[in-house]
N, C-alpha and C positions, 0 to 999 in steps of 0.2 A: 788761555789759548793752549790747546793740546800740541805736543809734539809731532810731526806729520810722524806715519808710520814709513816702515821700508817695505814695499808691496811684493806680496807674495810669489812664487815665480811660477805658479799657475794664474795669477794677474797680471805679472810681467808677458807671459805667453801669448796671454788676451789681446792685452793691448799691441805686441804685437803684429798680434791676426788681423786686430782692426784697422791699426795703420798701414797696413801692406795689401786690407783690403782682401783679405782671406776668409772664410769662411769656416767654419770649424775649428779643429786644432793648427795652430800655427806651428809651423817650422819652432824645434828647441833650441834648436842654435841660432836664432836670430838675437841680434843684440838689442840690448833696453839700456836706456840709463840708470845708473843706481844712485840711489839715495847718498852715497860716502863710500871714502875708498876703502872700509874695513867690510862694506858689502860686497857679495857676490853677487855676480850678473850670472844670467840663465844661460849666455854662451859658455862660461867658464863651468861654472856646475854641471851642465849636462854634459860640455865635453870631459869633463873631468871622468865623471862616472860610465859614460860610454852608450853603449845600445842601450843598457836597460835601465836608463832613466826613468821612466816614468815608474817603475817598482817603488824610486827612493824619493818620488817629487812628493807627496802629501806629507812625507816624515820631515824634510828639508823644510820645507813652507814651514810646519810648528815650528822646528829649530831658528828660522830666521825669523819666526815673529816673537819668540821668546814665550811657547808655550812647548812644555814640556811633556806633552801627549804621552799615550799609550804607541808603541808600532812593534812589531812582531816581525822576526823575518827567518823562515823555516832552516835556511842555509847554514843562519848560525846555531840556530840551534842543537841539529844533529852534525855539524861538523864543523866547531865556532874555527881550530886552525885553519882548517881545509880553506873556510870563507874569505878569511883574515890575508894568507898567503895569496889565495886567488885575486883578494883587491888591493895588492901590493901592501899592505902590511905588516910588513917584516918584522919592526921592532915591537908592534904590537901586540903581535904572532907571540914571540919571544917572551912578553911581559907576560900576558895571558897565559902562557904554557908554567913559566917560573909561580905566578900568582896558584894556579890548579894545584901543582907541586907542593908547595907550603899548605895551601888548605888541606889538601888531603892528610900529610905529617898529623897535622896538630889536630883536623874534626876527622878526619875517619873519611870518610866516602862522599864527598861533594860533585858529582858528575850529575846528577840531576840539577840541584839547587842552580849551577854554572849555565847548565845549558838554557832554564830558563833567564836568567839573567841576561846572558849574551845575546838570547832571541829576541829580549824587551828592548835592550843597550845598544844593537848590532849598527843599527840605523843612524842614531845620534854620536854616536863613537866615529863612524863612518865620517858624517857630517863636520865634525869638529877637524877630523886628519885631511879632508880634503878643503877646507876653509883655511886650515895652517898652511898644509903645500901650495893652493892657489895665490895666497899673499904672500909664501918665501919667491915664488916668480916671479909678481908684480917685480918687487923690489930689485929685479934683476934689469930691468928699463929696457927689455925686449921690443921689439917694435908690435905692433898690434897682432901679425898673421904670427909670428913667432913666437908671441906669446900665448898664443890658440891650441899649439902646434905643440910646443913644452907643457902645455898644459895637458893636450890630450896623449901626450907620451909619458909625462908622470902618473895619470890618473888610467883610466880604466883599467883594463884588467890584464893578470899573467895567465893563461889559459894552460899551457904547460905544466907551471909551477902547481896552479888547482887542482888541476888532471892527479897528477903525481902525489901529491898531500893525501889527497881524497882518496884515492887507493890505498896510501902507506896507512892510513886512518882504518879504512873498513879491515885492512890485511889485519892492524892491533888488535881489532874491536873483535874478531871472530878468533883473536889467536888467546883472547882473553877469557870471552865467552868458551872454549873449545878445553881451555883450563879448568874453570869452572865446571861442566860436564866429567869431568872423569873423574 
């Protein structure tokens, strides 16, 4: 007898649509049951991530069924801080910027090799930090709207903070290139 699986949260969305008697795409933030409480529900994940969920649903879906697909995401890759900072990842911001620092020291020039890494990695790294925050909540024993609510104020995005990076970012990159030229 096979293991039941934990259904994917574009099946979650389905089912749903069906139950509610919808037609096409269902509401994201409608809640599903989950298989166990180390799974995410499609309320928490989507509110987590914010408007633009559906960019990260197909990468999520492998991550939660335990295949470790291909996914690509342009944002990280010409500006892996600028992305990182933008979706509240601070300390990861941090590691990433200290990890670039060492590689360069010791091989020379890593800014290519990085960027596609982080553009393959961006999605699933992603996936992992907001599966850790969504369970440091749980564990908070918020009542259900509260914990909807910390959820959606931990997760999406600093638009500010990305604004701001992503400029101090281009401002390097042309003061580096402008170096280079003379």
């Amino acid at each position: 007898m096979e293991p039941a699986s934990v259904p994917s949260f574009r099946e979650r969305r389905a089912y749903a649509a069906v139950s509610a008697g919808a037609i096409g795409d269902a509401d994201p933030t409608v809640e599903y049951d989950t298989a166990g409480d180390d799974a995410i529900s499609l309320v928490e994940m989507s509110r987590f991530v914010g408007p633009n969920w559906h960019k990260y649903e197909d990468a999520f879906d492998n991550w939660s069924a335990g295949l470790h697909g291909f996914s690509w995401c342009w944002s990280a890759f010409f500006l892996a801080p600028a992305w990182m900072l933008y979706r509240k990842m601070y300390m990861e911001c941090g590691l990433l910027i200290l990890c670039i620092a060492v590689l360069n020291f010791v091989f020379g020039k890593v800014g290519t090799a990085m960027s596609v890494i982080m553009a393959t990695q961006a999605k699933p790294i992603y996936f992992m930090f907001a599966q850790r925050k969504i369970l440091a909540i749980r564990k908070l024993r918020l009542s259900p709207s509260e914990t909807v609510q910390k959820i959606s104020d931990t997760g999406e995005v600093s638009i500010v903070v990305g604004v701001i990076s992503g400029v101090l970012m281009i401002f390097a990159i042309l003061a580096v290139l402008a170096s280079i030229v003379r």
